[in-house]
Biopython code that builds the backbone (N, CA, C, O; Angstrom):
import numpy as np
from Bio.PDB.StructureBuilder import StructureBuilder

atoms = [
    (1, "UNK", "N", (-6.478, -19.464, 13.262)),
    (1, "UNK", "CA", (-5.815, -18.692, 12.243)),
    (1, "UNK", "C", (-5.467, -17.333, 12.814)),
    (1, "UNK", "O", (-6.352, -16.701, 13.391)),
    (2, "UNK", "N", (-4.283, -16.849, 12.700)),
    (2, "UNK", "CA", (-4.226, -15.353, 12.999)),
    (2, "UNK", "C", (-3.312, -14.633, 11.848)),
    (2, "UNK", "O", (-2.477, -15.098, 11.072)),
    (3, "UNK", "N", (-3.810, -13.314, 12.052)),
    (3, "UNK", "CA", (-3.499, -12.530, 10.686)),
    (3, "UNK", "C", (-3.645, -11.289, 11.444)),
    (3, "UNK", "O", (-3.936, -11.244, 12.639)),
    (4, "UNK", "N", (-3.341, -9.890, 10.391)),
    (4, "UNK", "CA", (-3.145, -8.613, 10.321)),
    (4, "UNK", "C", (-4.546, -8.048, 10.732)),
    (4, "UNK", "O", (-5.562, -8.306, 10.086)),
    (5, "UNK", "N", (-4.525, -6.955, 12.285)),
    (5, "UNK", "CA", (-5.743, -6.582, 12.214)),
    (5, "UNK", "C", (-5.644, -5.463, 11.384)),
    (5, "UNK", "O", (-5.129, -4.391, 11.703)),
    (6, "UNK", "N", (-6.199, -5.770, 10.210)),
    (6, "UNK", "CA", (-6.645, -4.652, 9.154)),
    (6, "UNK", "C", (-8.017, -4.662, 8.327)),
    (6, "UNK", "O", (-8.418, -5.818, 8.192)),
    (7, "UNK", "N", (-8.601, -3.993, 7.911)),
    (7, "UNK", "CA", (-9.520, -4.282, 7.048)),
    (7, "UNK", "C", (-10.570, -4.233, 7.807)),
    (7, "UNK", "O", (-10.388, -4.355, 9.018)),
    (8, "UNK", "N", (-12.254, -3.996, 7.172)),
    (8, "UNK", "CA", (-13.644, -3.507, 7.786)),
    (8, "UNK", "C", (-13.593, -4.669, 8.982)),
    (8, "UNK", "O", (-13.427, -4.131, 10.077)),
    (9, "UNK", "N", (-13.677, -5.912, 9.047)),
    (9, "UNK", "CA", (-14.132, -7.028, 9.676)),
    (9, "UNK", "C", (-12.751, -7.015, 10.997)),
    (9, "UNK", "O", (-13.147, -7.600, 12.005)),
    (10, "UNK", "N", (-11.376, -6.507, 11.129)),
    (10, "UNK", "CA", (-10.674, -7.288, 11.784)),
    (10, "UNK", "C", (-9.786, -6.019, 12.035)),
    (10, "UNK", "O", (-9.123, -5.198, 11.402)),
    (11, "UNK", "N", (-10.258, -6.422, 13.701)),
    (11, "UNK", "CA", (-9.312, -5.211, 14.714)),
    (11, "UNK", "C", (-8.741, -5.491, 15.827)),
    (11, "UNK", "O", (-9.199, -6.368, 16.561)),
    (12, "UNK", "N", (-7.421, -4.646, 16.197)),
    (12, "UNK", "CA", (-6.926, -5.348, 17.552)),
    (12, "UNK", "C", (-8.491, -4.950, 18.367)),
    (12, "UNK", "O", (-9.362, -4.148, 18.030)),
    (13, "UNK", "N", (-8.404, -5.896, 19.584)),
    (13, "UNK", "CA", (-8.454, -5.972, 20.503)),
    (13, "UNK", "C", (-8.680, -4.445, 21.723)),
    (13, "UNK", "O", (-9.684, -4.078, 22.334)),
    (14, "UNK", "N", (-7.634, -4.019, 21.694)),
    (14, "UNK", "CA", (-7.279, -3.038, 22.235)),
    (14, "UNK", "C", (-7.896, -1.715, 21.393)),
    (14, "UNK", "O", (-8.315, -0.922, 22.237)),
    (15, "UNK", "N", (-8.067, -1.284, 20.266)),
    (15, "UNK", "CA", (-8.289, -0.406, 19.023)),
    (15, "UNK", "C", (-10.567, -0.264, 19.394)),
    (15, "UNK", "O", (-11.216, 0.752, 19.148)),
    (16, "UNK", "N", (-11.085, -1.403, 19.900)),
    (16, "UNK", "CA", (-12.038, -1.533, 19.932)),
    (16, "UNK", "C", (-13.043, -1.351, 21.625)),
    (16, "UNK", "O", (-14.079, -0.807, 22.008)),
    (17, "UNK", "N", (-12.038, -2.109, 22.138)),
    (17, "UNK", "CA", (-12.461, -1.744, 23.793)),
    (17, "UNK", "C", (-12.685, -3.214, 23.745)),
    (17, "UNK", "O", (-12.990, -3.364, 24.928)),
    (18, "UNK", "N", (-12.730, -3.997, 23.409)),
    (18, "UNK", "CA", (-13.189, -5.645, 23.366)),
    (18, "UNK", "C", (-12.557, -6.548, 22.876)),
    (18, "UNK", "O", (-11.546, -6.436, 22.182)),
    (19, "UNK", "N", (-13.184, -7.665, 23.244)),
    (19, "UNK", "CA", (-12.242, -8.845, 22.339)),
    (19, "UNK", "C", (-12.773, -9.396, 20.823)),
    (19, "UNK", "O", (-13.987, -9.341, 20.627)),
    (20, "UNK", "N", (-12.089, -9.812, 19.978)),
    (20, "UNK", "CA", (-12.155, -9.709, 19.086)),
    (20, "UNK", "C", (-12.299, -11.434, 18.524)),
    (20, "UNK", "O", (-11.481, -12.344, 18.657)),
    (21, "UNK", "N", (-13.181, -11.442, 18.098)),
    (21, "UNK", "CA", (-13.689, -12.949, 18.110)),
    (21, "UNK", "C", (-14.379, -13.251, 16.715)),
    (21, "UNK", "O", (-15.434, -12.674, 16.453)),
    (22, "UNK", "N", (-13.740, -14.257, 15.690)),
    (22, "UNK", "CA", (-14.802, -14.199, 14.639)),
    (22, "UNK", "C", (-14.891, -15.620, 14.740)),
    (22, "UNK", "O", (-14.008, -16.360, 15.173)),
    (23, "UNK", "N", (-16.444, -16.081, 14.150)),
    (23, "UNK", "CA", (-16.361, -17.617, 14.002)),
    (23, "UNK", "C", (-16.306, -18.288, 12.290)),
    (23, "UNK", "O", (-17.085, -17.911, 11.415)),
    (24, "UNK", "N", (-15.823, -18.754, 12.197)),
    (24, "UNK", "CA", (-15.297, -19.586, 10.806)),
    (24, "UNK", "C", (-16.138, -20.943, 10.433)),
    (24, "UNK", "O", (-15.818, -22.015, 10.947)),
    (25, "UNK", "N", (-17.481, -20.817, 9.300)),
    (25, "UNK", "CA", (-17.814, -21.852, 9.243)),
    (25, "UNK", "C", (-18.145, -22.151, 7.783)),
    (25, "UNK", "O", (-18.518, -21.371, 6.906)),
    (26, "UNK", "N", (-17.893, -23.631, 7.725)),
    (26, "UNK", "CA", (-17.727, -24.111, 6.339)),
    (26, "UNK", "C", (-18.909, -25.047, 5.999)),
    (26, "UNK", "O", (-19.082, -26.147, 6.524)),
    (27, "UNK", "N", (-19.929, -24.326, 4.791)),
    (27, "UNK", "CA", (-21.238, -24.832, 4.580)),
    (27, "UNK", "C", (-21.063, -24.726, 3.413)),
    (27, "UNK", "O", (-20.294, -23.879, 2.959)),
    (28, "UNK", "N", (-21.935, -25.811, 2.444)),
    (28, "UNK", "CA", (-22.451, -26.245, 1.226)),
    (28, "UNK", "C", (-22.412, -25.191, 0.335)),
    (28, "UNK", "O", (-21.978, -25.412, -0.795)),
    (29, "UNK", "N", (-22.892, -23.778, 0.724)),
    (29, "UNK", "CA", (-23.580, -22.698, -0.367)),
    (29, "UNK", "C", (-23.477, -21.179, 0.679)),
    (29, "UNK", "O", (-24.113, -20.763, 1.648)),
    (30, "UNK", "N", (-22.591, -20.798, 0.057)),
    (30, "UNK", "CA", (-21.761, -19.378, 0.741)),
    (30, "UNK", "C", (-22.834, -18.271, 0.494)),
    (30, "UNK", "O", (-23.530, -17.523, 1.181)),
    (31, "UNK", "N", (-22.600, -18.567, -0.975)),
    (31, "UNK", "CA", (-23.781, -17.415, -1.368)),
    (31, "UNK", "C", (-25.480, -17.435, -0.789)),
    (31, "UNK", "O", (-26.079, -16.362, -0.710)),
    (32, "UNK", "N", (-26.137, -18.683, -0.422)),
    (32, "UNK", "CA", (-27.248, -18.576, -0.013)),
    (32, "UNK", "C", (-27.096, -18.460, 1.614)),
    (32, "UNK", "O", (-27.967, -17.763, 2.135)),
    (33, "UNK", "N", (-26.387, -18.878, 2.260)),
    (33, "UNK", "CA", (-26.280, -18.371, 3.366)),
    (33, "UNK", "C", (-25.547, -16.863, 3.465)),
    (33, "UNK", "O", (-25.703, -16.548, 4.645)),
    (34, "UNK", "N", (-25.026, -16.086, 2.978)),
    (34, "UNK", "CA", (-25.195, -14.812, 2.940)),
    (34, "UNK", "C", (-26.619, -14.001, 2.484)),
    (34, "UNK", "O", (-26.705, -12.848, 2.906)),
    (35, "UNK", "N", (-27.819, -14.545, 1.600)),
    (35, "UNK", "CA", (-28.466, -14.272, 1.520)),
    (35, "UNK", "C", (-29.203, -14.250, 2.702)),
    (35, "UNK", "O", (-29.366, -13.146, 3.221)),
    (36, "UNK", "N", (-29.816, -15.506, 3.388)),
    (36, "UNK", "CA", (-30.069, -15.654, 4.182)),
    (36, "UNK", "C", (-29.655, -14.763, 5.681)),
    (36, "UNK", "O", (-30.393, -14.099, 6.409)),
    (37, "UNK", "N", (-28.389, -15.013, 5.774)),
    (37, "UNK", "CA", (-28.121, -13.869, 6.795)),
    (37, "UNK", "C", (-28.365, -12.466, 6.664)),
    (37, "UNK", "O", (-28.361, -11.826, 7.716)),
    (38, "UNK", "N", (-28.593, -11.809, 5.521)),
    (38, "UNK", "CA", (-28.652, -10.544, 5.759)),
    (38, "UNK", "C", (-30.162, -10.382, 5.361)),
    (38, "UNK", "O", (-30.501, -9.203, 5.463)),
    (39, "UNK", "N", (-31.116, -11.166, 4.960)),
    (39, "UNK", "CA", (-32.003, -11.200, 5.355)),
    (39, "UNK", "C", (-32.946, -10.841, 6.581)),
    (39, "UNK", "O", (-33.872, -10.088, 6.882)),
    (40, "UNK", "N", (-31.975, -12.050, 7.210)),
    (40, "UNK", "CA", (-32.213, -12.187, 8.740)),
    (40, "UNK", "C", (-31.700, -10.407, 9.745)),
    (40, "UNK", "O", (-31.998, -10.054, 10.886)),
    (41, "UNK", "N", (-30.987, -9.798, 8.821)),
    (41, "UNK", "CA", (-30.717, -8.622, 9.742)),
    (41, "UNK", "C", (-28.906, -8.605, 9.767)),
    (41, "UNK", "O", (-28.321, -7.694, 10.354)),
    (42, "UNK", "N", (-28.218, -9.613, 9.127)),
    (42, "UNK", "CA", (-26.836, -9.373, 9.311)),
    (42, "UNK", "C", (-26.490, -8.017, 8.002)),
    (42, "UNK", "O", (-26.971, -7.731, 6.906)),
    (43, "UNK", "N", (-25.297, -7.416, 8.966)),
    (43, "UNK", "CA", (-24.537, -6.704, 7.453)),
    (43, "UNK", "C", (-23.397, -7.698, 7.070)),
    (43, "UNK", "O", (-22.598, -8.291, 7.794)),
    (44, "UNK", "N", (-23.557, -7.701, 5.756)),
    (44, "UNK", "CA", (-22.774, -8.211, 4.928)),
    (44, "UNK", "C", (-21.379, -6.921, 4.422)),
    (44, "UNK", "O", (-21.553, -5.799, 3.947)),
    (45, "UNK", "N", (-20.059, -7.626, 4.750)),
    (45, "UNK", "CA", (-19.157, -7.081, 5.263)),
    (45, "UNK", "C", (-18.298, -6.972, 3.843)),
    (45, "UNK", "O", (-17.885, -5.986, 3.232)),
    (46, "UNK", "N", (-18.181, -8.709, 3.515)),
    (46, "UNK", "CA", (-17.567, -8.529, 1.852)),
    (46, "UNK", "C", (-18.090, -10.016, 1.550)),
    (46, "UNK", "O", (-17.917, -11.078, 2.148)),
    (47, "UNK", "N", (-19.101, -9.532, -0.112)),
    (47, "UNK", "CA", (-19.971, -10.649, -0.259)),
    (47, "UNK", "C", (-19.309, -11.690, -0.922)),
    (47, "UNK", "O", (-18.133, -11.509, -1.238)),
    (48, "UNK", "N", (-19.881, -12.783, -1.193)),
    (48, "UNK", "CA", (-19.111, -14.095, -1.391)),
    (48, "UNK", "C", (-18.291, -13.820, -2.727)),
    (48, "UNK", "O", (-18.608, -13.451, -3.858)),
    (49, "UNK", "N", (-17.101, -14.160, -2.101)),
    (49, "UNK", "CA", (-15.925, -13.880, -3.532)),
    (49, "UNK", "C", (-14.848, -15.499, -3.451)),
    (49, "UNK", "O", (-14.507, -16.057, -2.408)),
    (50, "UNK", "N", (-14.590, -15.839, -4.531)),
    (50, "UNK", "CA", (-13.653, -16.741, -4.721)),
    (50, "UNK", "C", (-12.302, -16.448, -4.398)),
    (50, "UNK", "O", (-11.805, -15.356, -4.676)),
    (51, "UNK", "N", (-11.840, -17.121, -3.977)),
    (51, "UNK", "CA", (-10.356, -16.934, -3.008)),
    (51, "UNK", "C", (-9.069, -17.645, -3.896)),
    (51, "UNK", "O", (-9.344, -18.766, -4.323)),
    (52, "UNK", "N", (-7.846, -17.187, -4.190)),
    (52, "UNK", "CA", (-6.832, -18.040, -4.701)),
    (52, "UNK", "C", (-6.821, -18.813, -4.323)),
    (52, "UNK", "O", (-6.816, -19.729, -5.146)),
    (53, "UNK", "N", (-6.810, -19.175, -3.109)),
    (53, "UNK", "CA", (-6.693, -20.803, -2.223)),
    (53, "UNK", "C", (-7.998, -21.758, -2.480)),
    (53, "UNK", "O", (-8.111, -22.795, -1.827)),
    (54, "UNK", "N", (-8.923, -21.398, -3.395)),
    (54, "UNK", "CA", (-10.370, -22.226, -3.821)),
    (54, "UNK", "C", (-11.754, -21.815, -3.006)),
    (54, "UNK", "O", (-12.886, -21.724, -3.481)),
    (55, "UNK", "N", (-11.391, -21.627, -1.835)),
    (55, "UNK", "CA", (-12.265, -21.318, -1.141)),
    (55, "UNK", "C", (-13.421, -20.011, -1.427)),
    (55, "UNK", "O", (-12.913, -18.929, -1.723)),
    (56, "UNK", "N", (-14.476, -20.060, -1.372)),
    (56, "UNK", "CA", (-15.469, -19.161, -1.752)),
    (56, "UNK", "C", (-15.917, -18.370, -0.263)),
    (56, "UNK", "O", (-16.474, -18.924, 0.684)),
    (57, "UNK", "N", (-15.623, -17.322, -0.324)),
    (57, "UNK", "CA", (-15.923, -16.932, 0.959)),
    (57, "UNK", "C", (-16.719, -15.328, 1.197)),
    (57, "UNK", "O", (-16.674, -14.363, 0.434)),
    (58, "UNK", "N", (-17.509, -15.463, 2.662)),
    (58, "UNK", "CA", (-18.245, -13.989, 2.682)),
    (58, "UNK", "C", (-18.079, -13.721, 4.087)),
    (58, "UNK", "O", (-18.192, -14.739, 4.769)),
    (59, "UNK", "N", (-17.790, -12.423, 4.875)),
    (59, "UNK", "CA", (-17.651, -12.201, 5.858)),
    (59, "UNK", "C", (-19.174, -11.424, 5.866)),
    (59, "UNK", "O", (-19.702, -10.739, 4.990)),
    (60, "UNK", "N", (-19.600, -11.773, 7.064)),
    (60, "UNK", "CA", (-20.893, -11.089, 7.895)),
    (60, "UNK", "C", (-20.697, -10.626, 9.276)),
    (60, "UNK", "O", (-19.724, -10.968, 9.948)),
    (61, "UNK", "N", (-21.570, -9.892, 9.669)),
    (61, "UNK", "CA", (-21.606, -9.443, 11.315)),
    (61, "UNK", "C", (-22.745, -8.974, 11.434)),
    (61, "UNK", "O", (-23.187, -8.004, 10.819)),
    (62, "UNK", "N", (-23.482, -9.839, 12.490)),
    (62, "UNK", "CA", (-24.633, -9.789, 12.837)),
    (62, "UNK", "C", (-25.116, -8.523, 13.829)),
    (62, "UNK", "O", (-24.403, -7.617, 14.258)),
    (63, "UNK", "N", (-26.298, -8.704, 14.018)),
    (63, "UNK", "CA", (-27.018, -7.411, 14.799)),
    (63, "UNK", "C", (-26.239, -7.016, 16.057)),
    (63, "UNK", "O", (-26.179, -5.874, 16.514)),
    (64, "UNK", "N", (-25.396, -8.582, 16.772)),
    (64, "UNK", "CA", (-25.214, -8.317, 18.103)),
    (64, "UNK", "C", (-23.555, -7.895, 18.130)),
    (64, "UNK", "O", (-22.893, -7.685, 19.146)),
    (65, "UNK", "N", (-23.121, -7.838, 16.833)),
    (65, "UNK", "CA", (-21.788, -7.198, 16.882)),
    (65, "UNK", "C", (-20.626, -8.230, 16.451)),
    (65, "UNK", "O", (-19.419, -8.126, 16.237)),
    (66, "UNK", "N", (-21.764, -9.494, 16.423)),
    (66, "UNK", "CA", (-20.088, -10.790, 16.130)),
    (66, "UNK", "C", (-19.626, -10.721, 14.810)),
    (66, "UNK", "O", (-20.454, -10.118, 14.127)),
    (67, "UNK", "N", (-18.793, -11.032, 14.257)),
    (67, "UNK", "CA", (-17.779, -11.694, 13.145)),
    (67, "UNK", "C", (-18.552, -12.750, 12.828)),
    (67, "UNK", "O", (-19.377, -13.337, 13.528)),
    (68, "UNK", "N", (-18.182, -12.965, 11.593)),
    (68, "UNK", "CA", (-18.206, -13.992, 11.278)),
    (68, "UNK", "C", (-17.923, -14.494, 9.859)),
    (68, "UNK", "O", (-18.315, -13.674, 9.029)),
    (69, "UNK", "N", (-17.324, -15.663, 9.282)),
    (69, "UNK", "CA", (-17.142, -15.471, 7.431)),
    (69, "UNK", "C", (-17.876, -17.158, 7.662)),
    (69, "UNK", "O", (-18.305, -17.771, 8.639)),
    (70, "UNK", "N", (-17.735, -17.448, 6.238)),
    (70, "UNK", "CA", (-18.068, -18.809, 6.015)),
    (70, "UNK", "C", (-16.813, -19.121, 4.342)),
    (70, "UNK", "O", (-15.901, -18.455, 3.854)),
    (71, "UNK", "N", (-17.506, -20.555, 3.958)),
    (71, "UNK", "CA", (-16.470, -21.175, 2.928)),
    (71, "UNK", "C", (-16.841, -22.451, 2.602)),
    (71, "UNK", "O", (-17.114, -23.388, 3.353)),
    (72, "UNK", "N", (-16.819, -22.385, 1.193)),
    (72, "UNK", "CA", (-17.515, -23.451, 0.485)),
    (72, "UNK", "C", (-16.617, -24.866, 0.728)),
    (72, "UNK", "O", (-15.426, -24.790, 1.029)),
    (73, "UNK", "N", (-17.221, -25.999, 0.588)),
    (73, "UNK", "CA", (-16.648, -27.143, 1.285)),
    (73, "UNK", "C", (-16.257, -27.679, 0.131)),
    (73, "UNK", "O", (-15.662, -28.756, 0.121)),
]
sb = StructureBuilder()
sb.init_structure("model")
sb.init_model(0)
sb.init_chain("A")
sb.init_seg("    ")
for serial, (resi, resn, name, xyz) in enumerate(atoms, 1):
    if name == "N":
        sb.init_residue(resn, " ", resi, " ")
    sb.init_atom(name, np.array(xyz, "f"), 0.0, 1.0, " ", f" {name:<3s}", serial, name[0])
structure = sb.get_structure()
């Protein structure tokens, strides 16, 4: 997927000094795995919200700096 680097979670490349990498994964329960992750030490970026397109989704980024969202199946 590529899109506009705008917004807390999504930046060029170049704007950061690095590459810009998020991973996209689609599990059962958005909301308990955001719990879970920020539990674990992730910041929670934007918490699980329902999407026009159906999808339920939450972006996180963990301790070591990655991206990442998820989305209800």
């Amino acid at each position: 997927m590529l899109g506009d680097a705008e917004g807390p979670a999504f930046a060029a490349p170049t704007s950061i000094g690095g590459t810009t990498v998020a991973l996209h994964v689609f599990v059962k329960d958005v909301d308990a795995l955001a719990r879970q992750a920020t539990t674990a030490g992730a910041e929670l970026l934007q918490p699980p919200t329902d999407q026009f397109h159906g999808d339920r989704t939450a972006i996180l980024r963990d301790p070591t700096d990655m991206y990442g969202s998820s989305s209800r199946t």
